[in-house]
PyMOL commands that place a pseudoatom at each C-alpha (Angstrom):
pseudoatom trace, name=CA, resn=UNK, resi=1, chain=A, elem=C, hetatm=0, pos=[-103.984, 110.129, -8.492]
pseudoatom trace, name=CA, resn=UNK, resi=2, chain=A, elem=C, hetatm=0, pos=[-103.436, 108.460, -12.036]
pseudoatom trace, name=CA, resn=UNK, resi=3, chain=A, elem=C, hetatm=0, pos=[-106.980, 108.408, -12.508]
pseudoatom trace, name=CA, resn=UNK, resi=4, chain=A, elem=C, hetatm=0, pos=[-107.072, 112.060, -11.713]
pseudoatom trace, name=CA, resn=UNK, resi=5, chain=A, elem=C, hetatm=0, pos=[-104.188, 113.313, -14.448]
pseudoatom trace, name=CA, resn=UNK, resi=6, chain=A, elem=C, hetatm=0, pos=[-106.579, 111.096, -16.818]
pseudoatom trace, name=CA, resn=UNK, resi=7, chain=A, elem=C, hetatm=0, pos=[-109.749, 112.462, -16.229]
pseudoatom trace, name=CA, resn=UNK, resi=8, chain=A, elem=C, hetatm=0, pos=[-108.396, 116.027, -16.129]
pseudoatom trace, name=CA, resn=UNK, resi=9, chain=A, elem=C, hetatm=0, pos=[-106.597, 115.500, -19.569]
pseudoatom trace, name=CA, resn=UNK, resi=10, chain=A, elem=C, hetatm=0, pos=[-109.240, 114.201, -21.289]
pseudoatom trace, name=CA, resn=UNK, resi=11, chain=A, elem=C, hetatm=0, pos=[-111.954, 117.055, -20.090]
pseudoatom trace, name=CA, resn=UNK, resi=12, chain=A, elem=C, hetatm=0, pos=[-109.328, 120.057, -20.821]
pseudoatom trace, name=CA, resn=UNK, resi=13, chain=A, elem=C, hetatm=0, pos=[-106.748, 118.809, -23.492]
pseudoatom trace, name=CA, resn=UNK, resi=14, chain=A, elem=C, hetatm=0, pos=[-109.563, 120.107, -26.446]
pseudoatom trace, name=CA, resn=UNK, resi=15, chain=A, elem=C, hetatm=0, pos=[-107.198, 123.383, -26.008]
pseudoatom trace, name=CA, resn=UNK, resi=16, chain=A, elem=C, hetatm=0, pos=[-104.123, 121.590, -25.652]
pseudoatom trace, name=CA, resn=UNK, resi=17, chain=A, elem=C, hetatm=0, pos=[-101.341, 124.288, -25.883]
pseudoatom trace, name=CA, resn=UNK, resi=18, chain=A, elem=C, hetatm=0, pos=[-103.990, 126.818, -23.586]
pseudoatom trace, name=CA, resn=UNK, resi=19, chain=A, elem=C, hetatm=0, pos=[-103.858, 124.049, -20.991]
pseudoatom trace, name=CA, resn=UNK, resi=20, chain=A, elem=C, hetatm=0, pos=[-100.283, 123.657, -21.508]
pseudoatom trace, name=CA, resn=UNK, resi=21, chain=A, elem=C, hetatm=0, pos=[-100.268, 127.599, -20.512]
pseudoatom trace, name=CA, resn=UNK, resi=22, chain=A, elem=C, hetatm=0, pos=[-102.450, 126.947, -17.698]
pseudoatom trace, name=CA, resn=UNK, resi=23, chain=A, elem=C, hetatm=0, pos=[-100.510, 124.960, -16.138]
pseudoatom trace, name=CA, resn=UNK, resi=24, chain=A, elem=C, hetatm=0, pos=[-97.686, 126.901, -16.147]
pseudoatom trace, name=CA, resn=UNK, resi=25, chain=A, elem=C, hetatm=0, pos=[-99.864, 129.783, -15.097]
pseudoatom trace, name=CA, resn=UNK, resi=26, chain=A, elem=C, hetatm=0, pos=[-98.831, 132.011, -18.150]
pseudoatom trace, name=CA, resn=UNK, resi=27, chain=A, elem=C, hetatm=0, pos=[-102.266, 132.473, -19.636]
pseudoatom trace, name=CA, resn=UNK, resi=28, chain=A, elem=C, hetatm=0, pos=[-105.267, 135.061, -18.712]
pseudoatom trace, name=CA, resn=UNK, resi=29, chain=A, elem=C, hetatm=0, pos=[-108.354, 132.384, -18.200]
pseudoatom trace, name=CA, resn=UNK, resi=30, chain=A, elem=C, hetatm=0, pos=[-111.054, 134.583, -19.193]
pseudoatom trace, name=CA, resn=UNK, resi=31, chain=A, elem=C, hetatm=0, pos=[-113.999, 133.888, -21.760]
pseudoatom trace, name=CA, resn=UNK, resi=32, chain=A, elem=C, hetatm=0, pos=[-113.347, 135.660, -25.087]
pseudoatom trace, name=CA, resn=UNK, resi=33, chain=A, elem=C, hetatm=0, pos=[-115.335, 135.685, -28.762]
pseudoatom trace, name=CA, resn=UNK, resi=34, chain=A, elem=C, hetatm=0, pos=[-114.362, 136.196, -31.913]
pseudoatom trace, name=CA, resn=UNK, resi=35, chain=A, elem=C, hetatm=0, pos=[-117.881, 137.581, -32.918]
pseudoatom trace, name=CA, resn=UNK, resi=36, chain=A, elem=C, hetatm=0, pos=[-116.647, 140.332, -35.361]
pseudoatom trace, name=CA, resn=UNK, resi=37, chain=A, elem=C, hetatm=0, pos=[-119.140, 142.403, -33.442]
pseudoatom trace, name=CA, resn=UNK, resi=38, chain=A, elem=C, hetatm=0, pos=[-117.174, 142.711, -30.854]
pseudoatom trace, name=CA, resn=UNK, resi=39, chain=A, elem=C, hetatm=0, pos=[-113.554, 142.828, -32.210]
pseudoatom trace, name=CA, resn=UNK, resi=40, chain=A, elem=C, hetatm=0, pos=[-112.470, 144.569, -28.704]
pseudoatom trace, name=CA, resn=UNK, resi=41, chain=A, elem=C, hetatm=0, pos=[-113.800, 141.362, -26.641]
pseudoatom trace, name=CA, resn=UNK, resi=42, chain=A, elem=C, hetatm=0, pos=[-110.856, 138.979, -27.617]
pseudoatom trace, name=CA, resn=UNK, resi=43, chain=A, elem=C, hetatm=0, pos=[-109.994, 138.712, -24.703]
pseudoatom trace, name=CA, resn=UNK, resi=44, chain=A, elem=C, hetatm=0, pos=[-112.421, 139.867, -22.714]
pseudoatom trace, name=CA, resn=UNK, resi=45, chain=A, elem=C, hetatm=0, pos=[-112.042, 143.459, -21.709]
pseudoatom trace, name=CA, resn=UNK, resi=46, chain=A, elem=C, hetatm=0, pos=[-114.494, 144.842, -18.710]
pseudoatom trace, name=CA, resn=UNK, resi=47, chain=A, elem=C, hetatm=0, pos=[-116.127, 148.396, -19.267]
pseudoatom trace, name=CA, resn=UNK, resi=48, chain=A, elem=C, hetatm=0, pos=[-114.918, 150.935, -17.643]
pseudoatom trace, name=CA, resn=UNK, resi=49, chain=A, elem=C, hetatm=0, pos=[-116.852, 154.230, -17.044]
pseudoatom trace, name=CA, resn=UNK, resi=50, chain=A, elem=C, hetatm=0, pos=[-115.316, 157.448, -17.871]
pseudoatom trace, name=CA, resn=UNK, resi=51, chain=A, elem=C, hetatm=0, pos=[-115.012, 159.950, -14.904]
pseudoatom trace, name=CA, resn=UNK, resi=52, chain=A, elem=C, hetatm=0, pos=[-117.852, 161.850, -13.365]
pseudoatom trace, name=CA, resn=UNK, resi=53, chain=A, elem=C, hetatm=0, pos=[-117.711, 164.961, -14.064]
pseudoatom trace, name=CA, resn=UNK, resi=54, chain=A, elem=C, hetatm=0, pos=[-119.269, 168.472, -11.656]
pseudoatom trace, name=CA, resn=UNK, resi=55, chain=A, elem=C, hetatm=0, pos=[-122.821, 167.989, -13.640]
pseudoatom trace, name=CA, resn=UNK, resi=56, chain=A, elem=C, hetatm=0, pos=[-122.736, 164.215, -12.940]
pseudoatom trace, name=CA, resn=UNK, resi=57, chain=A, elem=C, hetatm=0, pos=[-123.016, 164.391, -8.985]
pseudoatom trace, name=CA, resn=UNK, resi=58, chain=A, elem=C, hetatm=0, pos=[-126.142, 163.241, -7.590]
pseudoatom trace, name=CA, resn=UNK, resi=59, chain=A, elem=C, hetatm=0, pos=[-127.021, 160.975, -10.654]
pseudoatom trace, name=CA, resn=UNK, resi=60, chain=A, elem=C, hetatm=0, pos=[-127.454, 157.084, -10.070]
pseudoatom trace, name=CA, resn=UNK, resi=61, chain=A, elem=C, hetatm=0, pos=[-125.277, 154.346, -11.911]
pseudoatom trace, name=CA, resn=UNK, resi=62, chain=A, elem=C, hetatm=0, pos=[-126.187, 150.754, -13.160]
pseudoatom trace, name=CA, resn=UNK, resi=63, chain=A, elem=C, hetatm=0, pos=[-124.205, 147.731, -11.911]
pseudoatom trace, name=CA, resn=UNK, resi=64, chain=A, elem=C, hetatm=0, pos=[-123.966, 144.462, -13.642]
pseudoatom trace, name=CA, resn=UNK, resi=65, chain=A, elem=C, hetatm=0, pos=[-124.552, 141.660, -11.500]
pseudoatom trace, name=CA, resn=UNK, resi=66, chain=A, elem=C, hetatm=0, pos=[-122.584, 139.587, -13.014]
pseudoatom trace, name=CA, resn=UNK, resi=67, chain=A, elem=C, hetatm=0, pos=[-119.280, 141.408, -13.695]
pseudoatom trace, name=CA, resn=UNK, resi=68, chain=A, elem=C, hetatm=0, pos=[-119.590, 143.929, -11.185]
pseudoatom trace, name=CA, resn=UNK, resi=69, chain=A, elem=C, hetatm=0, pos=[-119.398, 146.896, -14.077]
pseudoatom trace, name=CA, resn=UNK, resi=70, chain=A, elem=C, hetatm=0, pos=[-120.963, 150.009, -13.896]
pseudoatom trace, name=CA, resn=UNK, resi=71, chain=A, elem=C, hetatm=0, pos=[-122.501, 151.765, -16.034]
pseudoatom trace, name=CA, resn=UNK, resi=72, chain=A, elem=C, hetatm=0, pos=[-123.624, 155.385, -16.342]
pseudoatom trace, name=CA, resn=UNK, resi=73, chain=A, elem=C, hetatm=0, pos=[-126.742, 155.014, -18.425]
pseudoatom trace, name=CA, resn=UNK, resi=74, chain=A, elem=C, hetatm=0, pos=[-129.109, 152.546, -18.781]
pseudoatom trace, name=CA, resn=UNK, resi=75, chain=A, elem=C, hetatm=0, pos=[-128.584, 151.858, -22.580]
pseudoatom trace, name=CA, resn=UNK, resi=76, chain=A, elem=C, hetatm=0, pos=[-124.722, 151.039, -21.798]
pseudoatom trace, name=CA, resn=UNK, resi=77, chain=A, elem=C, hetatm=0, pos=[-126.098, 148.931, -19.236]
pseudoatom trace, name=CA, resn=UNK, resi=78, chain=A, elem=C, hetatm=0, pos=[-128.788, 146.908, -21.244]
pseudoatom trace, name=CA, resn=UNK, resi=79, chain=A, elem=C, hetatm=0, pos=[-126.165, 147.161, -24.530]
pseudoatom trace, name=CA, resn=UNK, resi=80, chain=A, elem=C, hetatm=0, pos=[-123.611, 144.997, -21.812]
pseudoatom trace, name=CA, resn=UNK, resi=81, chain=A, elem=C, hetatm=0, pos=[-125.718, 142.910, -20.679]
pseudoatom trace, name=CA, resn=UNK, resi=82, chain=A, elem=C, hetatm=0, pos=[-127.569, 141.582, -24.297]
pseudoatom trace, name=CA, resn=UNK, resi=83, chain=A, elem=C, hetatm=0, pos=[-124.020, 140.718, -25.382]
pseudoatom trace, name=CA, resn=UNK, resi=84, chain=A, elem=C, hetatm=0, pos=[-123.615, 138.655, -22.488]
pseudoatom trace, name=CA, resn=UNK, resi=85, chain=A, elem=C, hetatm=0, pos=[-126.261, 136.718, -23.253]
pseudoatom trace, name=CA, resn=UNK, resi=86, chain=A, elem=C, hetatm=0, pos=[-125.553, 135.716, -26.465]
pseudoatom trace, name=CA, resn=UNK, resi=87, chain=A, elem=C, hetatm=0, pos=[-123.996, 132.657, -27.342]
pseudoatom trace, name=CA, resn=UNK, resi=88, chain=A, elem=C, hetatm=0, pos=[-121.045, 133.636, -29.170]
pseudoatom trace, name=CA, resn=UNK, resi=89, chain=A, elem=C, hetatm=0, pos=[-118.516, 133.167, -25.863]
pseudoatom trace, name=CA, resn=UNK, resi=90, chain=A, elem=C, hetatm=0, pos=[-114.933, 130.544, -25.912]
pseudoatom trace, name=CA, resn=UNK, resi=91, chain=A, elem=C, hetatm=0, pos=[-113.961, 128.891, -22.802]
pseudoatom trace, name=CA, resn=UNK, resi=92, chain=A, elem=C, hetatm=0, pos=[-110.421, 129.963, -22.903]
pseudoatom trace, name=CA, resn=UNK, resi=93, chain=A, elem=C, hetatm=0, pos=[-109.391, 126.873, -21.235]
pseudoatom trace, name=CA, resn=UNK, resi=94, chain=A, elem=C, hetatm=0, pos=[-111.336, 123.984, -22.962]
pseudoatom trace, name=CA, resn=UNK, resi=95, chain=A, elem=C, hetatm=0, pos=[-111.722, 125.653, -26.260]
pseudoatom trace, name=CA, resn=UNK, resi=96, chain=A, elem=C, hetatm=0, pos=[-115.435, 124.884, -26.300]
pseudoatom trace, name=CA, resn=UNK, resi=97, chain=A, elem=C, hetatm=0, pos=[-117.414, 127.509, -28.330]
pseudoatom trace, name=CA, resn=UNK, resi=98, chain=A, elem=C, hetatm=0, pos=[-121.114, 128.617, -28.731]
pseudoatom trace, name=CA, resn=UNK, resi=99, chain=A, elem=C, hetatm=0, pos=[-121.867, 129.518, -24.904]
pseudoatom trace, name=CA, resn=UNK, resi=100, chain=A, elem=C, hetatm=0, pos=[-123.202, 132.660, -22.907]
pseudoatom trace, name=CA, resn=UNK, resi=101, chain=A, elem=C, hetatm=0, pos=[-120.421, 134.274, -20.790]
pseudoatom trace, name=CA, resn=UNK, resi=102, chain=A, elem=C, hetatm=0, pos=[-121.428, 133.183, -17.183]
pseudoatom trace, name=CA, resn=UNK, resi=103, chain=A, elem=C, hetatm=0, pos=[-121.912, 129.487, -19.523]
pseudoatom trace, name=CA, resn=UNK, resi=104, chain=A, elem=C, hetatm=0, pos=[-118.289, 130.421, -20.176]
pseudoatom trace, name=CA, resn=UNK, resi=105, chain=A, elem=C, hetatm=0, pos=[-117.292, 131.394, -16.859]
pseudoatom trace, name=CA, resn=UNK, resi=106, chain=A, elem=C, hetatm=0, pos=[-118.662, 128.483, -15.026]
pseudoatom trace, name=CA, resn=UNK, resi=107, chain=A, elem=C, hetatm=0, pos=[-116.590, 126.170, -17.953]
pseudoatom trace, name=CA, resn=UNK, resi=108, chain=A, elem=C, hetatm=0, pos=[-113.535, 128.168, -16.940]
pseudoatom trace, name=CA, resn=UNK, resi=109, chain=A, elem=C, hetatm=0, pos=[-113.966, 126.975, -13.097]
pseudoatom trace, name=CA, resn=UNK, resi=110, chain=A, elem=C, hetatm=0, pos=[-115.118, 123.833, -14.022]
pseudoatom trace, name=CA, resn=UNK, resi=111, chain=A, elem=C, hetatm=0, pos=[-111.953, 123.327, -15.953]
pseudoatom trace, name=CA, resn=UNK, resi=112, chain=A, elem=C, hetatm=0, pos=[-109.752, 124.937, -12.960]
pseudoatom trace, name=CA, resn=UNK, resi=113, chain=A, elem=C, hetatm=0, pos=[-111.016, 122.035, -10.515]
pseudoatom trace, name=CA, resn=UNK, resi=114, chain=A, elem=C, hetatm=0, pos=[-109.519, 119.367, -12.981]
pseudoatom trace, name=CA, resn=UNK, resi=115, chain=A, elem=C, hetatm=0, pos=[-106.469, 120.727, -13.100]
pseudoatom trace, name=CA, resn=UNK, resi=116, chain=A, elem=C, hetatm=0, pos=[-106.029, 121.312, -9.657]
pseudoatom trace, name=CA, resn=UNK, resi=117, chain=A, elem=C, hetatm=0, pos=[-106.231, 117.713, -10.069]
pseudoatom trace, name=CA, resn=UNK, resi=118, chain=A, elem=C, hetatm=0, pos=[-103.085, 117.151, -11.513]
pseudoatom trace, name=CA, resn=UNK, resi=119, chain=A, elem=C, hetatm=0, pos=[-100.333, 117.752, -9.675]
pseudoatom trace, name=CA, resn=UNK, resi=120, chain=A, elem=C, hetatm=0, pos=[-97.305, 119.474, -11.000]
pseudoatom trace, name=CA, resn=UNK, resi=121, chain=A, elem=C, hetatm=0, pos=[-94.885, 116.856, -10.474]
pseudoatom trace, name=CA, resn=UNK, resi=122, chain=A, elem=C, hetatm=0, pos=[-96.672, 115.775, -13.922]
pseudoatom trace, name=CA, resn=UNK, resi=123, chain=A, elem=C, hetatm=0, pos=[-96.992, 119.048, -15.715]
pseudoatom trace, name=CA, resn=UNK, resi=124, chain=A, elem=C, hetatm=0, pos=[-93.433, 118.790, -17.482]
pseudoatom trace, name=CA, resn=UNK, resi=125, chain=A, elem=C, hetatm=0, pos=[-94.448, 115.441, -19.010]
pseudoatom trace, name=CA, resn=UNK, resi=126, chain=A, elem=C, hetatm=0, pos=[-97.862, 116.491, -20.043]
pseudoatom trace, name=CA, resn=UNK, resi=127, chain=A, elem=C, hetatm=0, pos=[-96.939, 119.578, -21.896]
pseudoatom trace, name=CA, resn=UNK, resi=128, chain=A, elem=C, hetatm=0, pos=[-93.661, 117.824, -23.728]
pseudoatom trace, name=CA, resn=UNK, resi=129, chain=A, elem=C, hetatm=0, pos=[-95.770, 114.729, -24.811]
pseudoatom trace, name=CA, resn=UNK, resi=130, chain=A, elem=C, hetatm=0, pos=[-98.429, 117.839, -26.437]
pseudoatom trace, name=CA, resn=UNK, resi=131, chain=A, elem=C, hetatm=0, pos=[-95.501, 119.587, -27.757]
pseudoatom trace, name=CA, resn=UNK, resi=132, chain=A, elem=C, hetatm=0, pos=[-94.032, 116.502, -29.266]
pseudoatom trace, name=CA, resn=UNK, resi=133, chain=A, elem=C, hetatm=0, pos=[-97.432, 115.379, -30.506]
pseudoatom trace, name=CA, resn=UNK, resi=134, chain=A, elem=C, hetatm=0, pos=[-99.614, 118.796, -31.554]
pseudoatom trace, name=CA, resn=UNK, resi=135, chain=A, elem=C, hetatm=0, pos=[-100.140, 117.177, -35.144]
pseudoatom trace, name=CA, resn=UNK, resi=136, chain=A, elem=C, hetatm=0, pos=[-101.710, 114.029, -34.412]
pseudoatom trace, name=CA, resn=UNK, resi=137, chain=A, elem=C, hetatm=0, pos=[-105.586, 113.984, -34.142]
pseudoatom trace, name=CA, resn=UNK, resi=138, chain=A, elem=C, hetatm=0, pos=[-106.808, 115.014, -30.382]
pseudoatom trace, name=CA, resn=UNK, resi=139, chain=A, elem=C, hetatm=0, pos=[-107.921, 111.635, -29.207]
pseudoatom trace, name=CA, resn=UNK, resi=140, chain=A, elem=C, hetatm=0, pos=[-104.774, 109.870, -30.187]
pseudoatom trace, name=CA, resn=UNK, resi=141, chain=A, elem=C, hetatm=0, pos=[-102.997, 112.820, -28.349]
pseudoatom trace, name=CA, resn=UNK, resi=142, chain=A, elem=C, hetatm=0, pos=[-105.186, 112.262, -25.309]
pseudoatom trace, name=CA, resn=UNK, resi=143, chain=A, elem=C, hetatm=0, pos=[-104.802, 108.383, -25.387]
pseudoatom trace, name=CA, resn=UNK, resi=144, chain=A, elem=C, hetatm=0, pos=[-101.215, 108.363, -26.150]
pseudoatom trace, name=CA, resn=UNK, resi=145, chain=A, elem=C, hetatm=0, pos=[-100.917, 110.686, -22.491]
pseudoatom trace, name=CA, resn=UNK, resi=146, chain=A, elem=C, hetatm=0, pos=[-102.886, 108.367, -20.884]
pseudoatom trace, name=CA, resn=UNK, resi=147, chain=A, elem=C, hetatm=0, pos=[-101.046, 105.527, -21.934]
pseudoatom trace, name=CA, resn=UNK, resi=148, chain=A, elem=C, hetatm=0, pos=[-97.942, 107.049, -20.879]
pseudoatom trace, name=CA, resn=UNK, resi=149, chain=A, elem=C, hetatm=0, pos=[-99.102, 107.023, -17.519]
pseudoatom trace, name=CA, resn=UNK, resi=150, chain=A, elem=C, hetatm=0, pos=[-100.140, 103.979, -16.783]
pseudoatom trace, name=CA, resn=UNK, resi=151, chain=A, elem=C, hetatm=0, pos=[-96.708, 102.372, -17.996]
pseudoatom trace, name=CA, resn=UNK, resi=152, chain=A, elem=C, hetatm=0, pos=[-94.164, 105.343, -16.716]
pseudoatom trace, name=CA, resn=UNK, resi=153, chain=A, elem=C, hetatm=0, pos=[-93.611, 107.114, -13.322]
pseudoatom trace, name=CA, resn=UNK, resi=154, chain=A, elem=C, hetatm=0, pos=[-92.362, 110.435, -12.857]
pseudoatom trace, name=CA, resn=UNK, resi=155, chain=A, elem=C, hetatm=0, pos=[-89.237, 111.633, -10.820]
pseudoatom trace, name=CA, resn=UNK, resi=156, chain=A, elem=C, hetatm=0, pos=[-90.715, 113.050, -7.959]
pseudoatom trace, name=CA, resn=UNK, resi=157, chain=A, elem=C, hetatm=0, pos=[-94.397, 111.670, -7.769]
pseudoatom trace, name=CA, resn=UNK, resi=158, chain=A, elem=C, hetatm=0, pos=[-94.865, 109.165, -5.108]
pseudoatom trace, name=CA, resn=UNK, resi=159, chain=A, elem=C, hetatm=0, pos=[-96.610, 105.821, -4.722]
pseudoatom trace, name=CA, resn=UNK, resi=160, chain=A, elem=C, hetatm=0, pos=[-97.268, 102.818, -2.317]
pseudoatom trace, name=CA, resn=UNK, resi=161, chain=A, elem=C, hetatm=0, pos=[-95.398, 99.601, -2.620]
pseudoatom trace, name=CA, resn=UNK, resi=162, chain=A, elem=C, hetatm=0, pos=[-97.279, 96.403, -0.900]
pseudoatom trace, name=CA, resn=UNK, resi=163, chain=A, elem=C, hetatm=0, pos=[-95.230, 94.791, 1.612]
pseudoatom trace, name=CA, resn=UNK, resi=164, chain=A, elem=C, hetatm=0, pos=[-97.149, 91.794, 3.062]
pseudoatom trace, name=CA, resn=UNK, resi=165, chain=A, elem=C, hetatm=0, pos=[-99.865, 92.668, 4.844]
pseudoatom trace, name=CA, resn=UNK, resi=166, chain=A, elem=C, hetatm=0, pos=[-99.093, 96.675, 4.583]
pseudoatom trace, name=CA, resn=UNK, resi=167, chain=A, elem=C, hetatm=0, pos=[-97.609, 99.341, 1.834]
pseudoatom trace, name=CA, resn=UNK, resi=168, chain=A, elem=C, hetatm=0, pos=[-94.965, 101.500, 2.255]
pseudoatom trace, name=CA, resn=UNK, resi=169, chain=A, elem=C, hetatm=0, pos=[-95.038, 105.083, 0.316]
pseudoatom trace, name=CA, resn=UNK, resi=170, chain=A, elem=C, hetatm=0, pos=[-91.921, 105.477, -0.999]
pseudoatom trace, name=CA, resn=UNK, resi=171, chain=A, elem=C, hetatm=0, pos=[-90.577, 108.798, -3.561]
pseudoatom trace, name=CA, resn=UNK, resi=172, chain=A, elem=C, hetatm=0, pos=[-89.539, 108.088, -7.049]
pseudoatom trace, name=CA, resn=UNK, resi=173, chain=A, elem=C, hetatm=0, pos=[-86.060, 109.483, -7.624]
pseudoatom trace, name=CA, resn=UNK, resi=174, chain=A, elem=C, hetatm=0, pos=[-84.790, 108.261, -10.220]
pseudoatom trace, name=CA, resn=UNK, resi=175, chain=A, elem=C, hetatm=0, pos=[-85.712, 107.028, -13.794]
pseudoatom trace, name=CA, resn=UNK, resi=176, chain=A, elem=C, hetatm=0, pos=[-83.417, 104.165, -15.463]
pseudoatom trace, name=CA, resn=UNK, resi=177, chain=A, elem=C, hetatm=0, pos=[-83.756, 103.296, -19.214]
pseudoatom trace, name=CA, resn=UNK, resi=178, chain=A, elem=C, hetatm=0, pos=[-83.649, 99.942, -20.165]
pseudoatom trace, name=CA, resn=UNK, resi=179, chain=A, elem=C, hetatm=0, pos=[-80.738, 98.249, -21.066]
pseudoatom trace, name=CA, resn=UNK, resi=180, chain=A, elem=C, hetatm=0, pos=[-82.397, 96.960, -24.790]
pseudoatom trace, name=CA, resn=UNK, resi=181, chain=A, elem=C, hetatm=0, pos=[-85.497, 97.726, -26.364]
pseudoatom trace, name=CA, resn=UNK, resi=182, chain=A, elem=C, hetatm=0, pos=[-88.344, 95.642, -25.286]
pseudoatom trace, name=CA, resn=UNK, resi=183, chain=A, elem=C, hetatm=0, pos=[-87.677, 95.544, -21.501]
pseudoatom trace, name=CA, resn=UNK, resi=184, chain=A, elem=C, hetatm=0, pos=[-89.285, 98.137, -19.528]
pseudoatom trace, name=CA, resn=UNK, resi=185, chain=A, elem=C, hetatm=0, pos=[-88.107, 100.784, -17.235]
pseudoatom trace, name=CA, resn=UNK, resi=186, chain=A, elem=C, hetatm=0, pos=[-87.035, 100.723, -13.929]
pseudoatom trace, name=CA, resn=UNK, resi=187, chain=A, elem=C, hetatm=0, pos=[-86.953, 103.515, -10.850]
pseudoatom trace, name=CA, resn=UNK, resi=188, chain=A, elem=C, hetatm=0, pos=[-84.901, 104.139, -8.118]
pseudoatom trace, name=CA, resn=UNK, resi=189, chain=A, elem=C, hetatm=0, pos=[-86.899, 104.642, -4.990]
pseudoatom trace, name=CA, resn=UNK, resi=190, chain=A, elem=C, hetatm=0, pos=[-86.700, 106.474, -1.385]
pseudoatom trace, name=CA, resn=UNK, resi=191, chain=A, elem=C, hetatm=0, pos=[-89.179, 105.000, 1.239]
pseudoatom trace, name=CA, resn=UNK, resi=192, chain=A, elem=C, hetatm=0, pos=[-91.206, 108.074, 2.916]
pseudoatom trace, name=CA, resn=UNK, resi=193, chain=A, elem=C, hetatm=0, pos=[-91.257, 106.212, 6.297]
pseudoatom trace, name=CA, resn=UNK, resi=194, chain=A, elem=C, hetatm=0, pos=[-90.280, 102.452, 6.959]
pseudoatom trace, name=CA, resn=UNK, resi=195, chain=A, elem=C, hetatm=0, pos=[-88.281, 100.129, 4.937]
pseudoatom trace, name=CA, resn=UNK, resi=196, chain=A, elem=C, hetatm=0, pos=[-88.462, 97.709, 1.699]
pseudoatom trace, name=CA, resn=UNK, resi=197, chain=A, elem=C, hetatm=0, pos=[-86.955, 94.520, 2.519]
pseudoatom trace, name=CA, resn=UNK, resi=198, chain=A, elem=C, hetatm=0, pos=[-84.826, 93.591, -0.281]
pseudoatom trace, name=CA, resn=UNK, resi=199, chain=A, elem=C, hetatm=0, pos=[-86.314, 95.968, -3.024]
pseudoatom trace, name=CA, resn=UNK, resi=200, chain=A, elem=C, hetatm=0, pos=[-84.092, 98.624, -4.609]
pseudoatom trace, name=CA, resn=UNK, resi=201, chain=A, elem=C, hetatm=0, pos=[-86.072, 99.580, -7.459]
pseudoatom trace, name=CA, resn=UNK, resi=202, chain=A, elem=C, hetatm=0, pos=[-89.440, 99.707, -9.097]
pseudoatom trace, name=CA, resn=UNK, resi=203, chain=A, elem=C, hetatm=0, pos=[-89.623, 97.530, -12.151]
pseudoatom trace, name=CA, resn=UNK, resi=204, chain=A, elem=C, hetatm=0, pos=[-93.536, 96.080, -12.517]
pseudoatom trace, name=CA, resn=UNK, resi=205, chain=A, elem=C, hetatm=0, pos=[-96.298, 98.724, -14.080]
pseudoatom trace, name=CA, resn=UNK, resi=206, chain=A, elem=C, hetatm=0, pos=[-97.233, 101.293, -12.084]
pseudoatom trace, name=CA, resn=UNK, resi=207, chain=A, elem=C, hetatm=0, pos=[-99.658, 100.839, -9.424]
pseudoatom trace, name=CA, resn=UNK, resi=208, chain=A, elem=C, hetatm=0, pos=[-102.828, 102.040, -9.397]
pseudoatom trace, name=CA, resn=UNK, resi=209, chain=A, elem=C, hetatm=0, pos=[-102.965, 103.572, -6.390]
pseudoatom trace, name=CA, resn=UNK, resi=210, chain=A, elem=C, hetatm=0, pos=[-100.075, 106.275, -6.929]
pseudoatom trace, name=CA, resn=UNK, resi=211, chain=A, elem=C, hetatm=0, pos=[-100.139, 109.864, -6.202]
pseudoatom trace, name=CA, resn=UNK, resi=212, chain=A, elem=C, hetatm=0, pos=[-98.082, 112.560, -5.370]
pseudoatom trace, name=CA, resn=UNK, resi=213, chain=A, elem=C, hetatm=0, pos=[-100.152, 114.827, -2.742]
for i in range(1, 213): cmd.bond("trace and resi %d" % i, "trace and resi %d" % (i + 1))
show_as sticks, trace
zoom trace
């Protein structure tokens, strides 16, 4: 819904051009740091245990829980697992900072959900309104997207049009400029099922209860 592509913008848009990338599906979402500690962990890069060798048979291994790694020895094990735990991990999604990595990982699903949210009839508009837009301050970004929305449709998304007593979901198919500046846009429109007595296009604001599922 509009509310939805809102909601979701404002909670992941703190990394705008990583949620850009997200969207498109072009990005690894995995927690990183830029501790200087751990200059190999941007992004995040599991262990991986050499091969056994003949005088290794027999001899146990340690797993970590939480990433499934294994470990040889205990002191790789316990080394892994202390830098875990410190709070030095990036959502790569949000951009927020300061976390553990399962803090990070949980972000990066949290995050995931919201976009799921949107659906990708809007992604096009989303990322060129960032593009066009990366040097104003992040709120005005996020509230110049959301105000977008709530005055333009998008080819493709759909919505309900009341009709007396009932709606009738109809496609948007087309977008029509106005003629002078001032007046606003209209839309051509399909009906999904049914028929619009004497309505060709959409002219008023978009409704609220829009969607595209």
């Amino acid at each position: 819904s509009r509310f939805c592509v809102c909601v979701s913008i404002k909670a992941v848009l703190p990394s705008s051009l990583c949620f850009c990338f997200c969207l498109l599906g072009r990005t690894r979402r995995m927690p990183y740091t830029l501790a200087k500690e751990y200059p190999d962990q941007n992004p995040w890069k599991p262990y991986k245990m050499p091969p056994k060798t003949d005088t290794d048979e027999g001899e146990g291994v340690f797993v970590l829980k939480l990433t499934k790694e294994v470990f040889a020895t205990y002191e790789e094990y316990i080394a892994r697992y202390e830098m875990y735990k410190e709070e030095i991990w990036c959502c790569k999604i949000s951009g927020r900072s300061n976390m553990t990595f399962e803090e990070a990982l949980e972000s990066e699903a949290h995050c995931r959900e919201l976009i799921k949210k949107v659906h990708p009839v809007f992604y096009p508009v989303i990322i060129n309104l960032v593009l066009e837009k990366k040097m104003v301050r992040l709120d005005s970004l996020v509230d110049d997207i959301c105000a977008y929305f709530k005055t333009r449709m998008v080819v493709g998304e759909t919505a309900e049009i009341a009709q007396r007593s009932s709606s009738v979901p109809v496609l948007v198919v087309k977008e029509i400029a106005p003629a002078k500046e001032g007046d606003k846009y209209t839309y051509l429109i399909r009906p999904l099922k049914g028929e619009i007595a004497n309505l060709d296009s959409l002219t008023p604001a978009p409704p609220s209860n829009r969607s595209s599922s």
